[in-house]
N, CA and C atoms of all chains as a GROMACS GRO file, in nm:
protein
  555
    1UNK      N    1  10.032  14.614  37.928
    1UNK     CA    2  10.025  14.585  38.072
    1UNK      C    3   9.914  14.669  38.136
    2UNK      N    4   9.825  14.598  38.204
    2UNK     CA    5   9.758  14.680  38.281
    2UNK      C    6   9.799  14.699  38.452
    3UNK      N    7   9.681  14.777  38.555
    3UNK     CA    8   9.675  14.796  38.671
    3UNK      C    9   9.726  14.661  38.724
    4UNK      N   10   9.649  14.576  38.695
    4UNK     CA   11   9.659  14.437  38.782
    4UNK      C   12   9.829  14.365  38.778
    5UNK      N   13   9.857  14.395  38.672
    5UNK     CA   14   9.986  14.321  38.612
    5UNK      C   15  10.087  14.382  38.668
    6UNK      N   16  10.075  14.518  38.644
    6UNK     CA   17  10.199  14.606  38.695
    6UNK      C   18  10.198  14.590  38.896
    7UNK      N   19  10.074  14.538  38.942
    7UNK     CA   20  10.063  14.508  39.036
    7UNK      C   21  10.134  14.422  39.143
    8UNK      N   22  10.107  14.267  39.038
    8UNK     CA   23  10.171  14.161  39.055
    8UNK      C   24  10.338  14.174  38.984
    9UNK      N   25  10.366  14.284  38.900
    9UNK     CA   26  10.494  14.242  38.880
    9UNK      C   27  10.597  14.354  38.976
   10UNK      N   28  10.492  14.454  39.023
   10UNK     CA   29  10.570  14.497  39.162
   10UNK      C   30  10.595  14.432  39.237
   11UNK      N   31  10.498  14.384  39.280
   11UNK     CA   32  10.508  14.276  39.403
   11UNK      C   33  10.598  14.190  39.430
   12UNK      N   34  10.608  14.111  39.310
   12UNK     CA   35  10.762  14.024  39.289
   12UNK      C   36  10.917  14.096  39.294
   13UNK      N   37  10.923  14.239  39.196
   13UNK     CA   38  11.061  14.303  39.218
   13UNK      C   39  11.033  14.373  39.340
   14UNK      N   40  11.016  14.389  39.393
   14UNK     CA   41  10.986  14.430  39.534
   14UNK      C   42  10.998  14.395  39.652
   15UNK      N   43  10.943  14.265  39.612
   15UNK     CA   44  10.908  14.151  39.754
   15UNK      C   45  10.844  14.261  39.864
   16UNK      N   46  10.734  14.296  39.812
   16UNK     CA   47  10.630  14.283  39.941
   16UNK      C   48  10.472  14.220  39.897
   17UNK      N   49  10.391  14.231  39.981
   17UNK     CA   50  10.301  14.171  39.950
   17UNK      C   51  10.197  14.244  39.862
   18UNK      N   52  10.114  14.160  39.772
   18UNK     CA   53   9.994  14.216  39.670
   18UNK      C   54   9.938  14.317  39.711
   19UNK      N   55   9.875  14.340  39.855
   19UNK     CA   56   9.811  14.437  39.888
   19UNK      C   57   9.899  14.598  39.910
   20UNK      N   58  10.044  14.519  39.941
   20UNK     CA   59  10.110  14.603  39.963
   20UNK      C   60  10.135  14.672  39.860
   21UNK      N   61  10.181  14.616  39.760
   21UNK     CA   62  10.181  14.652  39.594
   21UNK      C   63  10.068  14.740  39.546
   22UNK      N   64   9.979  14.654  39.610
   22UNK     CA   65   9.835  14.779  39.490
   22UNK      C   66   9.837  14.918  39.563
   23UNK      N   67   9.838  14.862  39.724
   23UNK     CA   68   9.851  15.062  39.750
   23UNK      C   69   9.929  15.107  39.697
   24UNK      N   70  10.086  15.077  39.684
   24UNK     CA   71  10.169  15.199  39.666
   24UNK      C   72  10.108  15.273  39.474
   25UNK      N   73  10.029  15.123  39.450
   25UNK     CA   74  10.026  15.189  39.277
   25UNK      C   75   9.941  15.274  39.281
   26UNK      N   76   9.855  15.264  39.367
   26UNK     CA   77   9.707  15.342  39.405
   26UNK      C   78   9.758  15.521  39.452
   27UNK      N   79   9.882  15.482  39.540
   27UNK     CA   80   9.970  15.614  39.594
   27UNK      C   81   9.963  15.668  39.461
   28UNK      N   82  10.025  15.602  39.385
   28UNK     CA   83  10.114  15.643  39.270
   28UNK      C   84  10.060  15.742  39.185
   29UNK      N   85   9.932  15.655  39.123
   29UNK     CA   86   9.860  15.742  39.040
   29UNK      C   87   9.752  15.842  39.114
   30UNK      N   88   9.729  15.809  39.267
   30UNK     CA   89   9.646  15.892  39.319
   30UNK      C   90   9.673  16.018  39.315
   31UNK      N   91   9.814  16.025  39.367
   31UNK     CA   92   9.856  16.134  39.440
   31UNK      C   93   9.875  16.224  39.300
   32UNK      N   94   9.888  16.142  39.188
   32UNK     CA   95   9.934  16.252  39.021
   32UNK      C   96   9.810  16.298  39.026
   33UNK      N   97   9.707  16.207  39.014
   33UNK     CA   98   9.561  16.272  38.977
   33UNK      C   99   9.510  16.384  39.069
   34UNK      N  100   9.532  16.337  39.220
   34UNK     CA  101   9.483  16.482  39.270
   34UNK      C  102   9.607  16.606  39.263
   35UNK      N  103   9.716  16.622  39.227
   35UNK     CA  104   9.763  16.721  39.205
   35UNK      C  105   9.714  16.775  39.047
   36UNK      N  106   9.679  16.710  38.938
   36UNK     CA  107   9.627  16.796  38.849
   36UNK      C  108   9.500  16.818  38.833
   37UNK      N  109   9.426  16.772  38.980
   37UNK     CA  110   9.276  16.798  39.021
   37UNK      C  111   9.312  16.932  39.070
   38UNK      N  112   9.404  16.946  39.173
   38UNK     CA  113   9.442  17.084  39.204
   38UNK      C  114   9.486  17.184  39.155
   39UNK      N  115   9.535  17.167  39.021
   39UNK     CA  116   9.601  17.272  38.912
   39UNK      C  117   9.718  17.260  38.898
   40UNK      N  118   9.791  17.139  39.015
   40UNK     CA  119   9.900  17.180  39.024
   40UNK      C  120  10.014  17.076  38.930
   41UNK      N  121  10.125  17.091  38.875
   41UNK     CA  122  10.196  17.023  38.790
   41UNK      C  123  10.263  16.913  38.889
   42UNK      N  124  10.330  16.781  38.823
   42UNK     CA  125  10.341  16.674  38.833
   42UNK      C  126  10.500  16.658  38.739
   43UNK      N  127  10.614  16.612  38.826
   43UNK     CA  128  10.716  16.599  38.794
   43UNK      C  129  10.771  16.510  38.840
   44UNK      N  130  10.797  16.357  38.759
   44UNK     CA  131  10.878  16.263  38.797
   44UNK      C  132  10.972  16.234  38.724
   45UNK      N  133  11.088  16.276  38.727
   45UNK     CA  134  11.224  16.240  38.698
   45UNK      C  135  11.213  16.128  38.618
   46UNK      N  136  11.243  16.128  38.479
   46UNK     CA  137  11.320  16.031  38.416
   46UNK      C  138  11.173  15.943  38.389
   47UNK      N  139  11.058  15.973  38.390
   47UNK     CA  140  10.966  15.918  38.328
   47UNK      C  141  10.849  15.998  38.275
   48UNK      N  142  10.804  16.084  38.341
   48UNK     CA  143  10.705  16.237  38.242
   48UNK      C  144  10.702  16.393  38.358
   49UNK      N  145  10.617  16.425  38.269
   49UNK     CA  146  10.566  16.591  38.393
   49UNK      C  147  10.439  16.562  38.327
   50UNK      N  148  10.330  16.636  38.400
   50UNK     CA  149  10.171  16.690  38.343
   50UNK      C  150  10.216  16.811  38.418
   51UNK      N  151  10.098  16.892  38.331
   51UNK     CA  152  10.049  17.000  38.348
   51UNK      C  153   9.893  17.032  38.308
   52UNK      N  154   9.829  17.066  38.358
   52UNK     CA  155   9.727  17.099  38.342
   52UNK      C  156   9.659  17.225  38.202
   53UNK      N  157   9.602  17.191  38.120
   53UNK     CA  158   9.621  17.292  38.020
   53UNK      C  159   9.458  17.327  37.998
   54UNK      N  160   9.419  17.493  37.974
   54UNK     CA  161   9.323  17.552  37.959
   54UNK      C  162   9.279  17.512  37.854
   55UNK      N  163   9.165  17.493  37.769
   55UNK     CA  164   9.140  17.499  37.635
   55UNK      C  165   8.995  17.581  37.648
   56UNK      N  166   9.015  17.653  37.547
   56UNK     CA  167   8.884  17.780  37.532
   56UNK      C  168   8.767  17.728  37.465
   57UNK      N  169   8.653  17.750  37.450
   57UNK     CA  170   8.546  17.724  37.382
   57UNK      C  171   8.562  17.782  37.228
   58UNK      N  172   8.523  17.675  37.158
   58UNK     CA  173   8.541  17.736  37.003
   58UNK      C  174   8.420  17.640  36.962
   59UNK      N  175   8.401  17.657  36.821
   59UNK     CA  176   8.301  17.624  36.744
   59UNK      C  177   8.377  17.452  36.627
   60UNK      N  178   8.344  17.363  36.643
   60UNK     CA  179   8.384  17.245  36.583
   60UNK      C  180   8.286  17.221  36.494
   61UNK      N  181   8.320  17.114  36.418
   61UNK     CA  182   8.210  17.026  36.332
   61UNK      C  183   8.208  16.877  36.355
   62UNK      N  184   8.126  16.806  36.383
   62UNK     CA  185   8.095  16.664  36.399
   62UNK      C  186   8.159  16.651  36.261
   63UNK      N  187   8.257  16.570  36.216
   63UNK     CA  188   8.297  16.511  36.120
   63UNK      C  189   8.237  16.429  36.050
   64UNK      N  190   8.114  16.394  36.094
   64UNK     CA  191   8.014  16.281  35.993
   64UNK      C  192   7.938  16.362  35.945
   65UNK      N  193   7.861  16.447  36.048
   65UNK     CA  194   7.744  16.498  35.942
   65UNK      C  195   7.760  16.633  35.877
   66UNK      N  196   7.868  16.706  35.930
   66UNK     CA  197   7.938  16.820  35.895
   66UNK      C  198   7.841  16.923  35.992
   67UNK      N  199   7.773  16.907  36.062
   67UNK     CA  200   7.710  16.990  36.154
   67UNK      C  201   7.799  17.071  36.267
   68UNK      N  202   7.762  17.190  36.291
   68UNK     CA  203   7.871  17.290  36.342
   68UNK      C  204   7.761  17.279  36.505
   69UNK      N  205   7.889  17.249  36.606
   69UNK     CA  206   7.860  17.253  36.758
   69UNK      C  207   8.014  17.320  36.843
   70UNK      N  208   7.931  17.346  36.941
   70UNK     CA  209   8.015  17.448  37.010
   70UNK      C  210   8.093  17.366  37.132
   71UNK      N  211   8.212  17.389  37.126
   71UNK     CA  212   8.289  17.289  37.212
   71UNK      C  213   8.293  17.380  37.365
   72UNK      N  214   8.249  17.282  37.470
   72UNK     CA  215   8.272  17.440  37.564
   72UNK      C  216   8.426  17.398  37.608
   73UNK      N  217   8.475  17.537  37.673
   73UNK     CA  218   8.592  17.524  37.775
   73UNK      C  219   8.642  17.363  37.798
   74UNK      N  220   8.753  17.310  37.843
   74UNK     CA  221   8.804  17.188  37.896
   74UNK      C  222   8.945  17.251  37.959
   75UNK      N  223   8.980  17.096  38.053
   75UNK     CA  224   9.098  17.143  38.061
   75UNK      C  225   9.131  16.977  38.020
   76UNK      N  226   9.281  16.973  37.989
   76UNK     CA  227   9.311  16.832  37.979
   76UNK      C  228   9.456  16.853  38.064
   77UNK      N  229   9.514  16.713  38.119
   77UNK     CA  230   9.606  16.679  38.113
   77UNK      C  231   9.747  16.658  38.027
   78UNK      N  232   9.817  16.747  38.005
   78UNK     CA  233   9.965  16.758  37.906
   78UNK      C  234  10.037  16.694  37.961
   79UNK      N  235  10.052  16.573  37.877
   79UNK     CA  236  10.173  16.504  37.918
   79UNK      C  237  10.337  16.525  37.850
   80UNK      N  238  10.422  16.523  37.934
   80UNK     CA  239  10.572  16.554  37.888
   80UNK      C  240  10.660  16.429  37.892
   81UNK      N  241  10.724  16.378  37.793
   81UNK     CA  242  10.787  16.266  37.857
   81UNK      C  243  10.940  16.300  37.864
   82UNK      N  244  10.959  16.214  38.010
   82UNK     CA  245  11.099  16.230  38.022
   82UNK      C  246  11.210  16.189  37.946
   83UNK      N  247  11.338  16.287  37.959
   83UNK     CA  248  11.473  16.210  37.885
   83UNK      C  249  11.490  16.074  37.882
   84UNK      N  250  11.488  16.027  37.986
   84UNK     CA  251  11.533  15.888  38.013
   84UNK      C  252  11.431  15.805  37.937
   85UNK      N  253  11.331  15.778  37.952
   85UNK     CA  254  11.200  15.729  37.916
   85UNK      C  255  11.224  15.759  37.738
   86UNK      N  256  11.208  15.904  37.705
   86UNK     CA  257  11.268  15.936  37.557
   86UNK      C  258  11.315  15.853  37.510
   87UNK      N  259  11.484  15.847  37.537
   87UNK     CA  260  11.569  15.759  37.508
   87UNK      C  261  11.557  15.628  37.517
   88UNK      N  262  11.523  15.582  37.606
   88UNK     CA  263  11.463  15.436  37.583
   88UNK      C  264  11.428  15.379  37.511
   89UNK      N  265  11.266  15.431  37.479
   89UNK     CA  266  11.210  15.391  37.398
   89UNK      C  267  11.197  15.409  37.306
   90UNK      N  268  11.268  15.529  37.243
   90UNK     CA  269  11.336  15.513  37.050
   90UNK      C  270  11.439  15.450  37.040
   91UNK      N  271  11.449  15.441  36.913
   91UNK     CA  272  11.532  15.310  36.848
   91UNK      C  273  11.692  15.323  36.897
   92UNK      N  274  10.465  17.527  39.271
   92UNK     CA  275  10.490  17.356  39.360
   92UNK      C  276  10.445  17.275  39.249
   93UNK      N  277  10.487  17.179  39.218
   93UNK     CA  278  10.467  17.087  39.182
   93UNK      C  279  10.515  16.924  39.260
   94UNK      N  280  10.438  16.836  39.234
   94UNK     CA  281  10.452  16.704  39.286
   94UNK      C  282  10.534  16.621  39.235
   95UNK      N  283  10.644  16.590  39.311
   95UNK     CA  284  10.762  16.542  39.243
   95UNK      C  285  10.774  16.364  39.294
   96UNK      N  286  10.852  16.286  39.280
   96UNK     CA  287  10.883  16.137  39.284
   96UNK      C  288  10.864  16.191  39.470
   97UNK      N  289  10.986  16.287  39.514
   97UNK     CA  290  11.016  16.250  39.658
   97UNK      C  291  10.876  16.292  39.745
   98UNK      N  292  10.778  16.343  39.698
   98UNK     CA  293  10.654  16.344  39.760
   98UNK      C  294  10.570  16.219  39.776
   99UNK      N  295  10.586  16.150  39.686
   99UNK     CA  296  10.532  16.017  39.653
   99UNK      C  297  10.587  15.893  39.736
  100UNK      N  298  10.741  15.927  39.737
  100UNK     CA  299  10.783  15.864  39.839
  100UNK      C  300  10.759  15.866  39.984
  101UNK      N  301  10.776  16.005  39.993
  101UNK     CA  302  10.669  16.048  40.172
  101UNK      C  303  10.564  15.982  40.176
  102UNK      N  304  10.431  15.987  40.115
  102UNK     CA  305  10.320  15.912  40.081
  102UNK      C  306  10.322  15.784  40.150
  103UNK      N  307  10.379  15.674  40.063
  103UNK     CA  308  10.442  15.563  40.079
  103UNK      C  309  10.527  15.542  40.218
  104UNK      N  310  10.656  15.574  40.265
  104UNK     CA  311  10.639  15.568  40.403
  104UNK      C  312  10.557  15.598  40.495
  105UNK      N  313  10.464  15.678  40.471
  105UNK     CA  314  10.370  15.674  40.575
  105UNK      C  315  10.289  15.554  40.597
  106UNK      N  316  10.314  15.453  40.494
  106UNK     CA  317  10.209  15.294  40.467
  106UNK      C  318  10.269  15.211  40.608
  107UNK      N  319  10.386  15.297  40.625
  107UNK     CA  320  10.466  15.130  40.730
  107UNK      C  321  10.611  15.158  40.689
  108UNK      N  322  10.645  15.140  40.543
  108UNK     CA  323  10.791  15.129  40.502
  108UNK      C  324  10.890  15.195  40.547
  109UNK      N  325  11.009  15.200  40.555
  109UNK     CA  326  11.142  15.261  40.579
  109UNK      C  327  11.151  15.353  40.504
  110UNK      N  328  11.217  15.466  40.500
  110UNK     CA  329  11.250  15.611  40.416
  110UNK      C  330  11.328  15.482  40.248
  111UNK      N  331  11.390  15.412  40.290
  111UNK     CA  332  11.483  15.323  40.218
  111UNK      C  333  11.367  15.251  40.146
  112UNK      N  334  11.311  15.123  40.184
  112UNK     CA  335  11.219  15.111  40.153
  112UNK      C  336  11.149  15.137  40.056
  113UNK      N  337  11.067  15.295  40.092
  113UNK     CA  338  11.008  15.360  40.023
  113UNK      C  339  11.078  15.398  39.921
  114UNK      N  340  11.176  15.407  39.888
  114UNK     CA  341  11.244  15.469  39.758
  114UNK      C  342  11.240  15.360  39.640
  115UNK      N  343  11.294  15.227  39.731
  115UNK     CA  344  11.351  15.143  39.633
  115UNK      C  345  11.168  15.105  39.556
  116UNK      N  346  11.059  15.087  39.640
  116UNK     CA  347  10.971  15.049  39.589
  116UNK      C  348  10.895  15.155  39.481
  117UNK      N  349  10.934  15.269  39.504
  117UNK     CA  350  10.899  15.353  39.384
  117UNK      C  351  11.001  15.335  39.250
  118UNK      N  352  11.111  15.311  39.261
  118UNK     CA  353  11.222  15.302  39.163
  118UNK      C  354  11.139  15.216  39.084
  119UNK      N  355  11.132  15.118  39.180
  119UNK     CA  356  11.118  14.970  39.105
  119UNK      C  357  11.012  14.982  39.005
  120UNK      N  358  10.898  15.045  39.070
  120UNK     CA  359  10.754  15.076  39.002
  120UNK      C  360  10.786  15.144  38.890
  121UNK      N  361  10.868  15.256  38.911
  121UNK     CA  362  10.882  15.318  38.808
  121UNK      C  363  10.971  15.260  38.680
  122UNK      N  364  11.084  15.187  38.721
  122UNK     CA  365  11.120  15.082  38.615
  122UNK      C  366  11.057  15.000  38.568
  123UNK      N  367  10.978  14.958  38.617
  123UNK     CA  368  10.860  14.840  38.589
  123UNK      C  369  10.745  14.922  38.427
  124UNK      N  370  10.755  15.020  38.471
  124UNK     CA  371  10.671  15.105  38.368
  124UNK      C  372  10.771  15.143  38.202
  125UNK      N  373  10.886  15.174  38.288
  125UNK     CA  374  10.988  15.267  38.186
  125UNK      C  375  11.017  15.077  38.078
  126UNK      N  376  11.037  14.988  38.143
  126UNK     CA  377  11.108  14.900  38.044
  126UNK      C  378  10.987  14.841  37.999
  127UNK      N  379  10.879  14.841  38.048
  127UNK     CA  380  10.762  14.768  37.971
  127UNK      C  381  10.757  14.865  37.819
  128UNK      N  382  10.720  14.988  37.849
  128UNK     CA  383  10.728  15.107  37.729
  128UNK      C  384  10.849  15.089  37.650
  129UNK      N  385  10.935  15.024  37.678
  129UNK     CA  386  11.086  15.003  37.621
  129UNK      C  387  11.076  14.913  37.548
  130UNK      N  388  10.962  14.825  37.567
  130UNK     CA  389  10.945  14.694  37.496
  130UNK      C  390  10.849  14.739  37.366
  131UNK      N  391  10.818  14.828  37.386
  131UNK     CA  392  10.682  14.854  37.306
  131UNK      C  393  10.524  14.826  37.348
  132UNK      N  394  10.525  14.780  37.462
  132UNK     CA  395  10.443  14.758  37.518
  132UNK      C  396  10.374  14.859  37.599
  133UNK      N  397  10.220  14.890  37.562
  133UNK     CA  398  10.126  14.995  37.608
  133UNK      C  399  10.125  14.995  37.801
  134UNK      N  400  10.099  15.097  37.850
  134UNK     CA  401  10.069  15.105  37.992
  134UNK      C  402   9.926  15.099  37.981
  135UNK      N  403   9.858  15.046  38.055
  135UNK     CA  404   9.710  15.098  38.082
  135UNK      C  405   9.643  15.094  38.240
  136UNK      N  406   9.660  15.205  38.281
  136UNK     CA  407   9.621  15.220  38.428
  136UNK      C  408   9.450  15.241  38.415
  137UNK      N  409   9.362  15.162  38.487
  137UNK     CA  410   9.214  15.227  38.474
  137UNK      C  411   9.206  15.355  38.591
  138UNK      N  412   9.112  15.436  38.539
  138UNK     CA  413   9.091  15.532  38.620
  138UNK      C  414   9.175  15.623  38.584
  139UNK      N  415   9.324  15.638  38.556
  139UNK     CA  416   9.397  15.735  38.472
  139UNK      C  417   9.432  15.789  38.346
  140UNK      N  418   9.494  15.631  38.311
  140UNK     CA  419   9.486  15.682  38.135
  140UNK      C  420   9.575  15.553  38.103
  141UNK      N  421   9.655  15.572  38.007
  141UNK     CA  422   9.652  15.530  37.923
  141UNK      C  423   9.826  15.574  37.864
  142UNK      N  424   9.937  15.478  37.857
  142UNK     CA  425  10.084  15.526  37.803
  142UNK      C  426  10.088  15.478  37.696
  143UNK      N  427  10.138  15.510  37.574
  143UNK     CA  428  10.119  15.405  37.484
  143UNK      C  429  10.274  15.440  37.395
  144UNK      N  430  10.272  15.373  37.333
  144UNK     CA  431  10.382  15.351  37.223
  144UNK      C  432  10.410  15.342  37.103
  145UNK      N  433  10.387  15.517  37.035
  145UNK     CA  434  10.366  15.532  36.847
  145UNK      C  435  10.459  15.541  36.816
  146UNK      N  436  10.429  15.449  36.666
  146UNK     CA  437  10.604  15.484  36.577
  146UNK      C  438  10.533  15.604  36.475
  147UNK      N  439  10.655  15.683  36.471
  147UNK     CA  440  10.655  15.830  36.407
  147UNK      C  441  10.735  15.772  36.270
  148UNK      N  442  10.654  15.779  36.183
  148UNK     CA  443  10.715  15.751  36.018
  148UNK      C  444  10.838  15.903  35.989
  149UNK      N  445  10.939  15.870  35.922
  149UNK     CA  446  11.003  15.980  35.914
  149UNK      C  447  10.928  16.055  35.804
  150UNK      N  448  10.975  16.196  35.863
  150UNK     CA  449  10.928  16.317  35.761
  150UNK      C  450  11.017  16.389  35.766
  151UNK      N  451  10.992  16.524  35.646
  151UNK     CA  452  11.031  16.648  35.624
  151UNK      C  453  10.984  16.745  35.752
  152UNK      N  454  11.106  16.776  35.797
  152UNK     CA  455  11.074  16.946  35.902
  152UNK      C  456  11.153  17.054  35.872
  153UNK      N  457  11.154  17.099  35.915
  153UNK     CA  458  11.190  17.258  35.923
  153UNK      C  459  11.226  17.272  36.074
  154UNK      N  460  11.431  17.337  36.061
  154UNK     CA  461  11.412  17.427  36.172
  154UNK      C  462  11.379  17.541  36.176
  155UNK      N  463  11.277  17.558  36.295
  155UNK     CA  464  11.150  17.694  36.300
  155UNK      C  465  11.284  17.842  36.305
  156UNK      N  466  11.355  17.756  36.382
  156UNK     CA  467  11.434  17.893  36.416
  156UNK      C  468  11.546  17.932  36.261
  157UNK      N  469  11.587  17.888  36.219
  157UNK     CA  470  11.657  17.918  36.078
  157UNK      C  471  11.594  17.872  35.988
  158UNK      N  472  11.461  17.829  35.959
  158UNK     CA  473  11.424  17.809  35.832
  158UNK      C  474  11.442  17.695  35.747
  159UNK      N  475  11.545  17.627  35.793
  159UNK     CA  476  11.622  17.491  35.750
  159UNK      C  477  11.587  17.417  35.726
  160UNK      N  478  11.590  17.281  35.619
  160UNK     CA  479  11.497  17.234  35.574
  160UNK      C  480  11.576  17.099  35.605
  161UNK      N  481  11.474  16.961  35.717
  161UNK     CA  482  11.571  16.892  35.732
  161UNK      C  483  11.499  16.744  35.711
  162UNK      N  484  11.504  16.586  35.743
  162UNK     CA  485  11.474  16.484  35.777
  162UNK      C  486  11.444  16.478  35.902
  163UNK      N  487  11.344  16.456  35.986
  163UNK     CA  488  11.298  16.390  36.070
  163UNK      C  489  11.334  16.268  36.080
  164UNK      N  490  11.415  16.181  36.104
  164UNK     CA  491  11.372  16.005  36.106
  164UNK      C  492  11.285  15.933  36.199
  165UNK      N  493  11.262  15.849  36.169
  165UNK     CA  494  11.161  15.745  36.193
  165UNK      C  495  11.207  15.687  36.354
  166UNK      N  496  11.081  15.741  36.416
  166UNK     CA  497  11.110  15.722  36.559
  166UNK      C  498  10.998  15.676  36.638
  167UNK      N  499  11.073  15.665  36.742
  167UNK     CA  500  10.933  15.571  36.847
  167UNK      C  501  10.919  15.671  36.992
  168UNK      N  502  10.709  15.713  36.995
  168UNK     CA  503  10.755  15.815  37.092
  168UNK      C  504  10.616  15.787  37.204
  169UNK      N  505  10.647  15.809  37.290
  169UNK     CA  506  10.527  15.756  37.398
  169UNK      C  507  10.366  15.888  37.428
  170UNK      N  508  10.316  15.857  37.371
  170UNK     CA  509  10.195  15.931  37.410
  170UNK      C  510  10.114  15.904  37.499
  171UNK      N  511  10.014  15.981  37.566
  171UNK     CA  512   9.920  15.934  37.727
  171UNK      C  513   9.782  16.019  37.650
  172UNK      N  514   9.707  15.898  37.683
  172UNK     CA  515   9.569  15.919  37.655
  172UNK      C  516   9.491  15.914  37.757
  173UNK      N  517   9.451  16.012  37.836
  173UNK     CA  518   9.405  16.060  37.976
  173UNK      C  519   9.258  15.972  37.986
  174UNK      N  520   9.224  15.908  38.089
  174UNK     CA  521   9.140  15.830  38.118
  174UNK      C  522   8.973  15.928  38.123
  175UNK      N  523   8.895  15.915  38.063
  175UNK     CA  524   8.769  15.961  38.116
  175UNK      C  525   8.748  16.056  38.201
  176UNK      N  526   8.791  15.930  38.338
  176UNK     CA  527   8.765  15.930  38.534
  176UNK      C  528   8.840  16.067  38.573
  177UNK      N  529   8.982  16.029  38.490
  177UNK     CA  530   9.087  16.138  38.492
  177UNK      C  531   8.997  16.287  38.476
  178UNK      N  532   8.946  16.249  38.368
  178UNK     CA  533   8.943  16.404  38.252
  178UNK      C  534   8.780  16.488  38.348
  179UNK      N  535   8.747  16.393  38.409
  179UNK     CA  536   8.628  16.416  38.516
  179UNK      C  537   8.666  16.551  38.572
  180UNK      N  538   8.748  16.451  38.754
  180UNK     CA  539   8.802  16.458  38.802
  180UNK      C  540   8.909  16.620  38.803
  181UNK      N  541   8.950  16.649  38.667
  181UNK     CA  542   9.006  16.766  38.714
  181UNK      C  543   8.902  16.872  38.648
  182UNK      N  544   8.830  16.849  38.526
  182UNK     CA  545   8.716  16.982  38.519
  182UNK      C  546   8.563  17.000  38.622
  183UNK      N  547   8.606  16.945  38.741
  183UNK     CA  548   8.504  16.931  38.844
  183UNK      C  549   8.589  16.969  38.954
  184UNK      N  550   8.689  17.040  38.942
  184UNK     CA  551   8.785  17.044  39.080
  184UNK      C  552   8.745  17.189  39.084
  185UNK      N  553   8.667  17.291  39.036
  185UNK     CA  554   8.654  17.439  39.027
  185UNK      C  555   8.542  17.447  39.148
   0.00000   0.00000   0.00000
């Protein structure tokens, strides 16, 4: 499922209108993204958490040519998934 | 602090909706996500990322804490593969 779909299939369990639908999805993921733009963690009940995670600069190898390059600093997004969500979706 | 569902809901009433409203249309969204992943079926939001749905072959583990030597079974577990835009977006927030 993508953006568009999950769009239109709000829209229907919902009953409001398309436009109305895409903002709230737009809310949805906006408001996650700028809180781990801000540093700050992301907790929704019964479907994941992020957290924002440091990663240090170290030294890698391109796996094709075996050539050694230096990875700088990152941060990524850690995702946690929730109990509910867990359970679900294993067998 | 962290950003929880009922912030999201504030958000959202501020569009127009009812406190009520606003809840049920986040539920919904959020069910809309949880049973698609239930199906086995991938999320893919552009601009964020990416939910997806791996099956974990069973293995041999170890509990770390006693040493114990056990079966893993064969399970199904949701991973997020952070969008690009995403991965931008927060190492440019300094």
């Amino acid at each position: 499922m993508n953006k568009l779909e999950l769009i239109a299939t709000l829209k229907n369990e919902a009953g409001i209108s398309k436009a109305e639908a895409a903002k709230v999805v737009e809310i949805f993921f906006g408001s996650m993204a700028d809180a781990l733009a801000g540093g700050e963690r992301v907790e929704i009940r019964g479907l994941c958490s992020f957290f924002v995670k440091d990663y240090k600069s170290y030294v890698g190898r391109n796996p094709k040519t075996g050539e050694k390059v230096t990875i700088v600093p990152k941060k990524l997004p850690f995702f946690k998934c929730g109990k509910e969500l867990k359970e679900r979706v294993d067998y | 602090m962290a950003l929880t569902k009922n912030d999201i809901v504030t958000k959202v009433h501020e569009m127009g909706f009812t406190k009520k409203k606003s809840t049920d249309v986040i539920e919904s969204l959020l069910e809309i996500i949880k049973s698609e992943l239930e199906d086995g079926e991938d999320v893919l939001i552009s601009g964020f990322g990416k939910f997806c749905v791996k099956e974990k072959k069973k293995r041999r583990g170890r509990n770390p804490a006693t040493g114990e030597e056990l079966i893993l079974r064969k399970r199904k577990v949701v991973t997020f593969k952070c969008s690009g835009k995403l991965r931008q977006k927060i190492n440019n927030s300094e």
